[in-house]
C-alpha positions as CSV (number, residue, x, y, z in Angstrom):
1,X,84.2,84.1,89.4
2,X,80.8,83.0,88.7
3,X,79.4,86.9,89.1
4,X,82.4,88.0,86.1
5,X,81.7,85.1,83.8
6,X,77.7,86.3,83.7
7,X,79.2,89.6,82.8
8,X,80.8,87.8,80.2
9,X,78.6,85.3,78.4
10,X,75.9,88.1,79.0
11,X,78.2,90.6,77.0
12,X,79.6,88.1,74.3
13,X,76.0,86.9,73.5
14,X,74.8,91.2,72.5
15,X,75.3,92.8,69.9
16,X,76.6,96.3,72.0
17,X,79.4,94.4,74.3
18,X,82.0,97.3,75.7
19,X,83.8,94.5,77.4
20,X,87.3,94.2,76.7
21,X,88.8,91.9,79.8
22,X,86.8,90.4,83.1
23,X,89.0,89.7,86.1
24,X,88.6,88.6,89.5
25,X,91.5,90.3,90.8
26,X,90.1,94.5,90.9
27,X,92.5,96.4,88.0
28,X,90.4,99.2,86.7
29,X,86.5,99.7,87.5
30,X,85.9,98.1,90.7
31,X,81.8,98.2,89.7
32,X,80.1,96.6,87.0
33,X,77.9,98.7,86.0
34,X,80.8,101.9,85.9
35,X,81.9,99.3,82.9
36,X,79.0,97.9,81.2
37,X,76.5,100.9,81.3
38,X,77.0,103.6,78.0
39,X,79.7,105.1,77.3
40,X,80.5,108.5,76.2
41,X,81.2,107.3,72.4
42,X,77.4,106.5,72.2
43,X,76.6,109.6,74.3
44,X,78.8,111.6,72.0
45,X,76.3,110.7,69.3
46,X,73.3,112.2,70.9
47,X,71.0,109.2,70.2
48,X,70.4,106.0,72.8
49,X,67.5,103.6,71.3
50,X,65.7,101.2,73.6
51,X,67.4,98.1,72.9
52,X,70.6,99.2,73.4
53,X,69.7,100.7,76.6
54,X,68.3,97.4,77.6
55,X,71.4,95.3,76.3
56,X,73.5,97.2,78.4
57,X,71.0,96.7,81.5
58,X,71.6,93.0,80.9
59,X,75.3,92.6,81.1
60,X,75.6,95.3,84.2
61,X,73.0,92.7,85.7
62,X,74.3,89.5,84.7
63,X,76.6,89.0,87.1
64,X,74.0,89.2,90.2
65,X,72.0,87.1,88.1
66,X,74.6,85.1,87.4
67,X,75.3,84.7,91.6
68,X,71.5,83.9,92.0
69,X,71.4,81.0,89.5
70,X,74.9,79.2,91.0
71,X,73.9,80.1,94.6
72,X,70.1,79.9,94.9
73,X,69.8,77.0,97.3
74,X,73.0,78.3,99.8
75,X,71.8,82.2,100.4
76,X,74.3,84.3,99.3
77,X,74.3,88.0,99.3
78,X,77.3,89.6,98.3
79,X,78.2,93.3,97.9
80,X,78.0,93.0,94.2
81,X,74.1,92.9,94.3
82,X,74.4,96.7,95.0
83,X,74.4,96.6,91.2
84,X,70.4,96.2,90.7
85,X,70.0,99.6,93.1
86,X,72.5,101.2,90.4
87,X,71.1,100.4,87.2
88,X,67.8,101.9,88.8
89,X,69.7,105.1,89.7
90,X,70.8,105.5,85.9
91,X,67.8,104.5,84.0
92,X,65.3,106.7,86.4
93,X,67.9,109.3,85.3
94,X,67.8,108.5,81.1
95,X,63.5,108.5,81.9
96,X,63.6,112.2,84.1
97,X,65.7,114.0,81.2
98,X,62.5,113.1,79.1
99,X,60.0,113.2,81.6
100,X,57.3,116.3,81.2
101,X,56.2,118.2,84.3
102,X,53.1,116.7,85.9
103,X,52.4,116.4,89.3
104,X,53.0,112.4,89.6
105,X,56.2,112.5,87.8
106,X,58.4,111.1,90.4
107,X,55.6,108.4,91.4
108,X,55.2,107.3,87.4
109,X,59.0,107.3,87.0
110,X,59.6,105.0,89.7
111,X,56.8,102.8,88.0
112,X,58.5,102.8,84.6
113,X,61.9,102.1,86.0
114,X,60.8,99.1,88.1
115,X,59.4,97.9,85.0
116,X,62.2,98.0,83.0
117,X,64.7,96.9,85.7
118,X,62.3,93.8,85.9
119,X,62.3,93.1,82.3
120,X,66.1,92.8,82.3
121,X,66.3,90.7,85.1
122,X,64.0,88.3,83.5
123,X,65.4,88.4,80.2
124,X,69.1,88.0,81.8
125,X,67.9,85.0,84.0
126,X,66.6,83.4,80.8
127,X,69.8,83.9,78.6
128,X,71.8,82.9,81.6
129,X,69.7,79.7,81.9
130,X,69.8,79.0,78.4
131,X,73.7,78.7,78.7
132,X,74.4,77.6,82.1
133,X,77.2,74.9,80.5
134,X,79.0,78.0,79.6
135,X,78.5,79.7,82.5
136,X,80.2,77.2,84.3
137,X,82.9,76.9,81.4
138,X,83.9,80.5,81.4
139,X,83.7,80.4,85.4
140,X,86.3,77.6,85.7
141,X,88.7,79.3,82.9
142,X,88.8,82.6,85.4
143,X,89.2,81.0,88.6
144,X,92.6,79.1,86.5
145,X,93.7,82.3,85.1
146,X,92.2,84.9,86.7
147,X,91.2,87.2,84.1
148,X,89.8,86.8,80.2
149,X,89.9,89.3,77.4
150,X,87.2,89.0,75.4
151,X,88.4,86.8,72.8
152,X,89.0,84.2,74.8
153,X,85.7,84.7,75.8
154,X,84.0,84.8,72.3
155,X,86.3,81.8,71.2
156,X,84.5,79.7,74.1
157,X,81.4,81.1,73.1
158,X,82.1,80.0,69.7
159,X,83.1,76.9,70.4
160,X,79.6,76.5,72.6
161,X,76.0,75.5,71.9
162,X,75.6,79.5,73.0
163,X,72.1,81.1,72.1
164,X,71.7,84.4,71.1
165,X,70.5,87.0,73.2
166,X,66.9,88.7,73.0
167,X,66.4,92.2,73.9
168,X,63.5,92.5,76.1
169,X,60.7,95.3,75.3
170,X,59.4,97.4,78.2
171,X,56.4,99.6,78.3
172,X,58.8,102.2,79.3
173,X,59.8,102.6,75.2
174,X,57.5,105.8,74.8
175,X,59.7,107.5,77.8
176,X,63.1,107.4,75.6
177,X,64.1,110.2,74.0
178,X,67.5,111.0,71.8
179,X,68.8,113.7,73.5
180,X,70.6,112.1,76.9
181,X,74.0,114.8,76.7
182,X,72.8,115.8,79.8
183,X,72.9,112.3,81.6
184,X,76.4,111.6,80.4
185,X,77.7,112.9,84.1
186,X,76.1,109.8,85.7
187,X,77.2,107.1,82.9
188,X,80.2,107.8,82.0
189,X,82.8,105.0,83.5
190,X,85.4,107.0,85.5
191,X,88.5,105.3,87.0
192,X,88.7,104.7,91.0
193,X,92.0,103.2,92.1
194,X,93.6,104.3,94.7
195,X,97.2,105.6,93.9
196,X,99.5,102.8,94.5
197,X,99.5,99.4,93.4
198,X,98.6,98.0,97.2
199,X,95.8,100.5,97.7
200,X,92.3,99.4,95.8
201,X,89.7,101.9,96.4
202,X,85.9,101.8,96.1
203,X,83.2,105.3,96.2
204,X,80.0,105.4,95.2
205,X,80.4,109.1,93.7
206,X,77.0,108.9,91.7
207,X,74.8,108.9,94.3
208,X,76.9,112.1,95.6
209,X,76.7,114.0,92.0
210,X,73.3,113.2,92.3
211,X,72.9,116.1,95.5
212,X,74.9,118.3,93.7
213,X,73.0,120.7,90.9
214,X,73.4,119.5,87.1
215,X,76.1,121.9,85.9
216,X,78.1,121.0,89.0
217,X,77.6,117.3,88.4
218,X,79.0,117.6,85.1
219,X,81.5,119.6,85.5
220,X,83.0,116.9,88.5
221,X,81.9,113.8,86.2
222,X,84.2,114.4,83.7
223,X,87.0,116.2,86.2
224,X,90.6,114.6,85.4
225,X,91.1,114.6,89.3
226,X,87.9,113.0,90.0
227,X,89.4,110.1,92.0
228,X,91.1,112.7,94.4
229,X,87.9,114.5,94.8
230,X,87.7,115.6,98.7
231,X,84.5,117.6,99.3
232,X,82.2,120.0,97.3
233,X,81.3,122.8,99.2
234,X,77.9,124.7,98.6
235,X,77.4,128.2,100.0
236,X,74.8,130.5,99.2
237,X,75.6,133.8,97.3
238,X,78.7,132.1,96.5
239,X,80.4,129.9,93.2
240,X,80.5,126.2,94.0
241,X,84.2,125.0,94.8
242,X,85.9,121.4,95.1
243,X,88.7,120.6,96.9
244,X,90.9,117.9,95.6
245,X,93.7,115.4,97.6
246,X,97.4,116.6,97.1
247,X,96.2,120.1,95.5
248,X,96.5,123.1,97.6
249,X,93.6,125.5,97.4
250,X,90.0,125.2,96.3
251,X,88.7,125.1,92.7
252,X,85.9,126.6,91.1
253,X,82.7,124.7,89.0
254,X,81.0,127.8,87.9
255,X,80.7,131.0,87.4
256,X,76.6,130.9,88.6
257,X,76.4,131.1,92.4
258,X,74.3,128.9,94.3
259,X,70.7,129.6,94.8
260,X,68.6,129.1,98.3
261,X,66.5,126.8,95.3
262,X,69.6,124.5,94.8
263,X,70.1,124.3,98.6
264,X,66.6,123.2,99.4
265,X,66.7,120.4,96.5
266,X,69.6,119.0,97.6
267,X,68.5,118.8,101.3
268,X,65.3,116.9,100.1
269,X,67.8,113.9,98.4
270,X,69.7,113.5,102.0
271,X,68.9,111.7,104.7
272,X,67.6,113.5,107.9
273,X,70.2,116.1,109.7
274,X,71.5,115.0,113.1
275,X,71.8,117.1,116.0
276,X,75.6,117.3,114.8
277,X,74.1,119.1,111.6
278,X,75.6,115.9,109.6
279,X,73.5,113.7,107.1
280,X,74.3,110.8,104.7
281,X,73.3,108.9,101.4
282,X,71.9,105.7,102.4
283,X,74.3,102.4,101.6
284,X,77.1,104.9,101.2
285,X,80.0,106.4,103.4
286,X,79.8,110.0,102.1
287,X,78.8,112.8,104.5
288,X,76.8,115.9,104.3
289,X,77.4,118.7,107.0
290,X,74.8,121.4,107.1
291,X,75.8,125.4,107.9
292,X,72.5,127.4,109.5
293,X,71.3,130.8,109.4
294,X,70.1,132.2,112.9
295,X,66.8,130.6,112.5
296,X,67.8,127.3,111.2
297,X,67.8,127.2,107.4
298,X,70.5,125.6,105.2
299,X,72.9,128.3,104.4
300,X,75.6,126.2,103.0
301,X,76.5,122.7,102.6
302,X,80.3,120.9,102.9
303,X,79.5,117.3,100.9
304,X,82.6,114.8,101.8
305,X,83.6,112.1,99.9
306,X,83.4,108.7,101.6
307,X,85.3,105.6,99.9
308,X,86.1,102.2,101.3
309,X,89.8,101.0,100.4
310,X,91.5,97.5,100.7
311,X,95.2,97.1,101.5
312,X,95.4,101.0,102.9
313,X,96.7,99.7,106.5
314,X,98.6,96.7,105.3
315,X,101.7,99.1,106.7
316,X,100.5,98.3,110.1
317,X,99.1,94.7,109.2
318,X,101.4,93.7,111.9
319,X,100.4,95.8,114.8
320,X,96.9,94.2,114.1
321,X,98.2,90.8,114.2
322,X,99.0,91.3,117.8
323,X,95.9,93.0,118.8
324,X,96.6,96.4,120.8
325,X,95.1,99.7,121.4
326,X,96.0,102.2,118.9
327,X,95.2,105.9,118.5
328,X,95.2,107.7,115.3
329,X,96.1,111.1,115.3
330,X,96.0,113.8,112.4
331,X,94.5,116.5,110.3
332,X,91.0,116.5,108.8
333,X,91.1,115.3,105.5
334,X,94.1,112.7,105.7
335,X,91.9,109.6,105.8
336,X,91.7,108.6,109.7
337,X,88.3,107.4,109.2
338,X,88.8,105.6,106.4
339,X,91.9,104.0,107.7
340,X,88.9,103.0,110.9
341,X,86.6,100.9,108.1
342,X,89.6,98.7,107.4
343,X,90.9,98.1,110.2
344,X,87.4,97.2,111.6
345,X,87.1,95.1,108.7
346,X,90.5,93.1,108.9
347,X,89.7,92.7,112.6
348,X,86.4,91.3,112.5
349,X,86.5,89.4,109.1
350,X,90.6,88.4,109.1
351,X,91.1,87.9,112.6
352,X,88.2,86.6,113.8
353,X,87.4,89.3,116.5
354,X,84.2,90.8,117.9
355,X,84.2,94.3,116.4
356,X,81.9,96.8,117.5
357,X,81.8,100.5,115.9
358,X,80.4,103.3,117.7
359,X,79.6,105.7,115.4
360,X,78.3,108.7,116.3
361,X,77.6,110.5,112.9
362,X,77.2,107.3,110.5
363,X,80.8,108.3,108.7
364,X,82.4,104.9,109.5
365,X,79.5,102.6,108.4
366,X,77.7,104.7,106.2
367,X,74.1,106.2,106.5
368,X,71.2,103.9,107.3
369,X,70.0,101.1,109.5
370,X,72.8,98.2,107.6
371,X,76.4,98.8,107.8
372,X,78.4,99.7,104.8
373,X,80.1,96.2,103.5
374,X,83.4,98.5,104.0
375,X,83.2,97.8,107.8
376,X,83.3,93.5,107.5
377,X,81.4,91.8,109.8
378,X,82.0,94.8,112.5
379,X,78.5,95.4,114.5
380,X,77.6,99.3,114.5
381,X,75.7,101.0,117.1
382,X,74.6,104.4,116.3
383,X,74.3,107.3,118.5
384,X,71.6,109.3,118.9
385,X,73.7,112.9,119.9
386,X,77.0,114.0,120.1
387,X,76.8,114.4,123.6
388,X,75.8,110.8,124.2
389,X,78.8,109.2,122.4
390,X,81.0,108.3,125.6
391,X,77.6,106.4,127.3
392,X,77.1,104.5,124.2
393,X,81.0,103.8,124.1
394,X,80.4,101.9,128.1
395,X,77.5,100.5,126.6
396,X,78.8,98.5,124.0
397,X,81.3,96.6,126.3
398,X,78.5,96.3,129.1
399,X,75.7,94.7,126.6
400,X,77.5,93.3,123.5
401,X,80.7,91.7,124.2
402,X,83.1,93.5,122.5
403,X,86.6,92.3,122.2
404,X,87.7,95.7,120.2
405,X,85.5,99.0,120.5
406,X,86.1,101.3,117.6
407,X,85.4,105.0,118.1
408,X,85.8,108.2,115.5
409,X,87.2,111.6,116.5
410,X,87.9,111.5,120.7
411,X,87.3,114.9,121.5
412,X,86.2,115.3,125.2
413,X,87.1,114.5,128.7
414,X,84.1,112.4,128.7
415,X,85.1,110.5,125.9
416,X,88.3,110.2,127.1
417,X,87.6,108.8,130.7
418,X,85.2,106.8,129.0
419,X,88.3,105.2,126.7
420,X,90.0,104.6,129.9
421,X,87.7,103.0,131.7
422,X,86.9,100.5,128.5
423,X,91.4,99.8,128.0
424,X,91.2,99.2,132.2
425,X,88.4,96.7,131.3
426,X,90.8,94.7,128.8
427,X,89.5,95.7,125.6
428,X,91.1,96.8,122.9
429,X,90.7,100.6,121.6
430,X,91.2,101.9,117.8
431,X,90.6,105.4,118.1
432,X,91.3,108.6,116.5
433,X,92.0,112.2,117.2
434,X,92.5,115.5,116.0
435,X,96.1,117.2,116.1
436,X,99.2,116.8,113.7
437,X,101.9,115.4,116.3
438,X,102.3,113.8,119.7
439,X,103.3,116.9,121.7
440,X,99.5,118.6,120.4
441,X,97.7,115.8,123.1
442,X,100.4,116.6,125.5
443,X,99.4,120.0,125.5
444,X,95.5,119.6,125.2
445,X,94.4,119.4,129.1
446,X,91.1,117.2,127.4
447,X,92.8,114.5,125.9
448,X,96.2,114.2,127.5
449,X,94.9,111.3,129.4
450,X,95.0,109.2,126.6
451,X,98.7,109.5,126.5
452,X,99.4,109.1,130.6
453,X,98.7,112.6,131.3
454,X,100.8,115.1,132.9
455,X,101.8,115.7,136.4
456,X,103.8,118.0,138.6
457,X,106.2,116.1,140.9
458,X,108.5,117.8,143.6
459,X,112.4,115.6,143.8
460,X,115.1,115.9,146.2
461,X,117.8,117.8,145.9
462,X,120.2,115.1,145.4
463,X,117.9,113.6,142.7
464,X,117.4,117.4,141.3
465,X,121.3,117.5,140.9
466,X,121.9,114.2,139.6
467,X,119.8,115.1,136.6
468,X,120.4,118.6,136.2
469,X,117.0,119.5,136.9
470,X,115.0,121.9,139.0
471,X,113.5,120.2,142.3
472,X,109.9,120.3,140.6
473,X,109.3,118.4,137.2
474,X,106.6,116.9,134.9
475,X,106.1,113.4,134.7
476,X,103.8,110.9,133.3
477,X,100.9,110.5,135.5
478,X,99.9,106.8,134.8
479,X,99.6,104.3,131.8
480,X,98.9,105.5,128.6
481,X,95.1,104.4,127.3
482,X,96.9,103.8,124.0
483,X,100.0,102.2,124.3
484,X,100.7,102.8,120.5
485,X,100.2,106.2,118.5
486,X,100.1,106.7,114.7
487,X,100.9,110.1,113.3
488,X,99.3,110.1,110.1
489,X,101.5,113.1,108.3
490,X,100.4,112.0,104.6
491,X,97.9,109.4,103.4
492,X,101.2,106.9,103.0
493,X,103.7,108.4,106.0
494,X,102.8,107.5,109.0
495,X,105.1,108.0,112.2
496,X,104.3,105.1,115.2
497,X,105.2,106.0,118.9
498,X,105.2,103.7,121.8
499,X,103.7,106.0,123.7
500,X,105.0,105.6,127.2
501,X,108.7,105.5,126.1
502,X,107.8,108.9,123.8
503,X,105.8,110.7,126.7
504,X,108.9,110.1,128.8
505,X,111.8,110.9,126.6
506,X,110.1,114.1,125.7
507,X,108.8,115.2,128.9
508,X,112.5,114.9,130.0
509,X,113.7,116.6,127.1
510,X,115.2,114.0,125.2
511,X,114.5,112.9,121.2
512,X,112.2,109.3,121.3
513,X,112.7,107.1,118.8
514,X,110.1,106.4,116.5
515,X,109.2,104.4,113.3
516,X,108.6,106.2,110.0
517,X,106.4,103.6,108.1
518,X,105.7,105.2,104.1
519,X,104.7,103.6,101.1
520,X,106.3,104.5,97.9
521,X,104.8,105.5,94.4
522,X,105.4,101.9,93.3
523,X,103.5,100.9,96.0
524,X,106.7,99.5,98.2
525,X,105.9,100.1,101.9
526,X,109.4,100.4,104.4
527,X,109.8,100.9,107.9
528,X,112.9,103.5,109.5
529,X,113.8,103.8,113.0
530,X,114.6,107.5,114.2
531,X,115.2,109.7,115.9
532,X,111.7,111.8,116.4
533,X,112.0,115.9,116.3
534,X,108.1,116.9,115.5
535,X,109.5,120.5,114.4
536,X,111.5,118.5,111.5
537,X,110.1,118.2,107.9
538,X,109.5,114.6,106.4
539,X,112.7,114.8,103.9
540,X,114.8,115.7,107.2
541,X,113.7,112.3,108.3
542,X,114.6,110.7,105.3
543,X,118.0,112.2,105.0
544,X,120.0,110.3,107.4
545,X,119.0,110.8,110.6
546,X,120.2,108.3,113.7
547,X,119.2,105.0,113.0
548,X,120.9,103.8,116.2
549,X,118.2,101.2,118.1
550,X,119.3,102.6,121.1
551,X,119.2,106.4,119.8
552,X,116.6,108.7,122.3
553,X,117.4,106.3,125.2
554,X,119.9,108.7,126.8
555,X,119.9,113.0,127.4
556,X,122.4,114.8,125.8
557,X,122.9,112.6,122.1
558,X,122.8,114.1,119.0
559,X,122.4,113.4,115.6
560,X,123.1,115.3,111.9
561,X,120.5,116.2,109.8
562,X,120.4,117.8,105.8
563,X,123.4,120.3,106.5
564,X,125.2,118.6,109.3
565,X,124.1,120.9,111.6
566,X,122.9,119.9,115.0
567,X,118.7,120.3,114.8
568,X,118.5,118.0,118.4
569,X,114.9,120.3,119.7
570,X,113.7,118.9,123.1
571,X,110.9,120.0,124.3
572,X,110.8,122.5,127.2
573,X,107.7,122.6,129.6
574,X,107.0,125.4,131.8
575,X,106.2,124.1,134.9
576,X,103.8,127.2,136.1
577,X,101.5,126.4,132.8
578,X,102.0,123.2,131.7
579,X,102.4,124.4,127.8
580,X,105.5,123.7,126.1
581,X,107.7,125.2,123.8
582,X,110.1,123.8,121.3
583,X,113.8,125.2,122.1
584,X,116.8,124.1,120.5
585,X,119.3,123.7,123.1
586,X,123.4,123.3,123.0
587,X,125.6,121.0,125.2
588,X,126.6,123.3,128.1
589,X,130.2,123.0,130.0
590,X,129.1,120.3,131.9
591,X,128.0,118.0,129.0
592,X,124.3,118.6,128.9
């Protein structure tokens, strides 16, 4: 409340306010600055003088400011003081579109932004300390109502001993030029809420744009799709193309083809490549993967977007308030390891749990030595290679006390006997996985183990005969490492097995049931019980299958899908290979 009413009395007290409402509950622009910093009306115009400049660095500033003048004597240091680092970011971008070539440029530009940033500060601390009654006024009135358009505000002001605002001068005035069109790609606020009223997401896409080359960074900054954006994939020789959520196929942003010059620039603003050919943006969760020639050089680069998103796993909240081991299992692309930062961050920072994250390429916690605030108060331990991710994973419960390990993409059988060995040590596993349905880790001899692998077991004849069966069958082999499985179809439909009773039923060729958890365009999340067919599509599940408890439980039952036709598919296994096949079968004479 305290950080919003700086923003306010900082942005009544100026003469270039943008501010229509301030709200502690997130609604539009999750970031300050995204709503305080010029807009493309003033941009439009072609001209930016200095003081308007610095009134806007003022209000995007107040409300750390704001925290610091409340707070100074108890420490705190919240997320929100990621807007100073910002503000740099877009005035060392105003100062580089008027900056002439010279070997020092970078080194006098970082000079001329720190003095500017400075002189706001200063001149916000002293407005702010001015009128700290109002401060405190405008504070209490959010907390009660929890939000405040801005004449409200101005009425308080008003009604206030309020002084006005001075525009500080910088030494940085000669460095301002008129012509900013090109910088309208980084200032221009762009909306970044999730799709449904439950979900509230948070990127940091500047700092992304900012690898990208101009024309690109334009072209994405003003994109209507822009909060679906997925990845931006350079390649040389080739056009630039973006792929967007929900949109099949990839888009063009240019005509030009990338240069081996626009490839090397953007290398130099990432972080260092890791053995996985992966780097990051320090302080934020998106992710660079490099392609290499034969001899090592950048020949293409995929750039991911990373966000961090409240209320995205609130489907499963109550899986989480029992605490057990879950694996997530889908597609690239469908939000796994975002889905991982929450539910490291309700664990740790809702239920009270020792969390610790081993993240092998930086995705979950973001690039550099401190963890993305996305993760809660989750520890993170890095790893160093690929290879060395299932040592670090016995590690963490050996040294650090873990009562949840968290681990991103399981995709060997050292990581997997390495997950085994942690569950048999009784702690709890979040994990996720490549593949689309259950029967994909059934099939894939690597990571079957983490469903109870598969084994061949010889029966008597009288058993063989009571169940219809060949003498030699495939059963479980032990305990599933993750007694509950999420298929993540969609970002908002997810299927949930209990894994033993699913393993079973379909390795003896009956239908499990399952629950289809969704969440609706209004934001409404349900739960169905179902029968489970993976070969169905997701409006055959909503059409009317079983919703018998007790449906799956026995061989032989059936249940009507779109067209009343009979679409029971067991799965058949070949006993020589293992592999199975999906083969509709009908009841024969004797009932089976």
């Amino acid at each position: 409340a305290y950080h919003e009413a700086g923003h306010a009395v900082v942005a009544t007290l100026t003469r270039f306010a943008r501010m229509d409402t301030i709200s502690i509950v997130p609604f539009s622009h999750p970031n300050a600055t995204e709503r305080f910093l010029p807009g493309i009306d003033v941009l439009d115009s072609g001209m930016l003088t200095s003081a308007f400049l610095q009134s806007q660095m003022q209000i995007a500033l107040a409300g750390v400011v704001a925290e610091q003048l409340i707070y100074a004597d108890h420490d705190i240091i919240t997320r929100r003081q990621g807007d100073v680092p910002q503000v740099s970011r877009a005035v060392r971008a105003v100062l580089a579109g008027q900056a002439q070539e010279a070997d020092n440029v970078d080194e006098e530009l970082d000079r001329q932004v720190t003095r500017m940033v400075d002189d706001a500060l200063a001149a916000t601390t002293e407005l702010l300390s001015d009128n700290y009654p109002l401060l405190h006024k405008i504070a209490d009135r959010i907390i009660a109502n929890e939000r405040m358009s801005l004449e409200t505000c101005q009425q308080l002001v008003t009604g206030a001993p309020a002084k006005a605002a001075r525009a500080a001068t910088s030494r940085s005035d000669d460095l301002l030029g008129e012509d900013i069109r090109s910088m309208r790609s980084l200032l221009e606020p762009q909306p970044t809420t999730g799709s449904t009223d439950l979900v509230h997401v948070e990127d940091d896409m500047e700092s992304l744009l900012h690898v990208l080359p101009k024309d690109v960074r334009a072209t994405l900054a003003n994109h209507p799709n822009r909060s679906n954006l997925l990845e931006v994939v350079l390649d040389l020789g080739r056009q630039p193309f973006a792929r967007f959520g929900g949109v099949r196929g990839d888009e063009s942003l240019r005509e030009k083809i990338v240069t081996a010059d626009e490839l090397e620039t953007a290398e130099r603003r990432l972080g260092a490549f890791g053995g996985d050919n992966r780097a990051g943006l320090p302080g934020t969760l998106h992710r660079i993967s490099a392609i290499r020639n034969r001899l090592g050089g950048i020949i293409g680069l995929t750039c991911r977007v990373g966000r961090a998103t409240s209320g995205r796993v609130d489907i499963i909240k109550d899986l989480l308030e029992t605490p057990t081991s879950i694996l997530f299992l889908g597609p690239p692309g469908v939000g796994k390891t975002t889905v991982l930062r929450e539910v490291a961050r309700q664990l740790s920072d809702v239920y009270k749990m020792r969390v610790v994250i081993v993240d092998t390429s930086n995705e979950i916690g973001g690039d550099g030595d401190i963890p993305h605030p996305a993760i809660g108060s989750a520890r993170r331990m890095q790893v160093q290679s690929p290879q060395e991710q299932h040592r670090v994973m016995i590690e963490a419960v050996e040294n650090h006390m873990p009562e949840v390990i968290i681990i991103d993409e399981i995709g060997t059988e050292e990581e997997a006997q390495a997950c085994r060995t942690i569950a048999e040590r009784g702690v709890i596993l979040i994990g996720t996985a490549h593949g689309k349905v259950m029967d994909n880790l059934l099939k894939n001899p690597t990571l079957c183990d983490l469903v109870g692998g598969i084994e061949s077991v010889t029966i008597s004849d009288e058993e063989a005969k009571l169940r219809g069966t060949q003498k030699t069958i495939l059963e479980r082999r032990a305990p599933p490492t993750f007694p509950l499985l999420v298929e993540m179809h969609e970002r908002y439909t997810w299927v949930v097995h209990s894994v033993e009773q699913s393993v079973d039923s379909l390795l003896a060729g009956r239908a499990p049931t399952v629950q289809i958890r969704k969440v609706d365009q209004k934001g409404k999340p349900s739960i169905t019980k179902c029968r489970y067919d993976s070969q169905e599509t997701e409006h055959q599940w909503e059409a009317g299958f079983s919703m018998d408890d007790e449906a799956g439980e026995g061989a032989g039952q059936w249940f009507e899908g779109l067209d009343n036709r009979q679409v029971y598919a067991p799965v058949e296994y070949h006993r020589e290979s293992g592999h199975a096949n999906h083969t509709p079968r009908r009841k024969g004479r004797n009932g089976r």
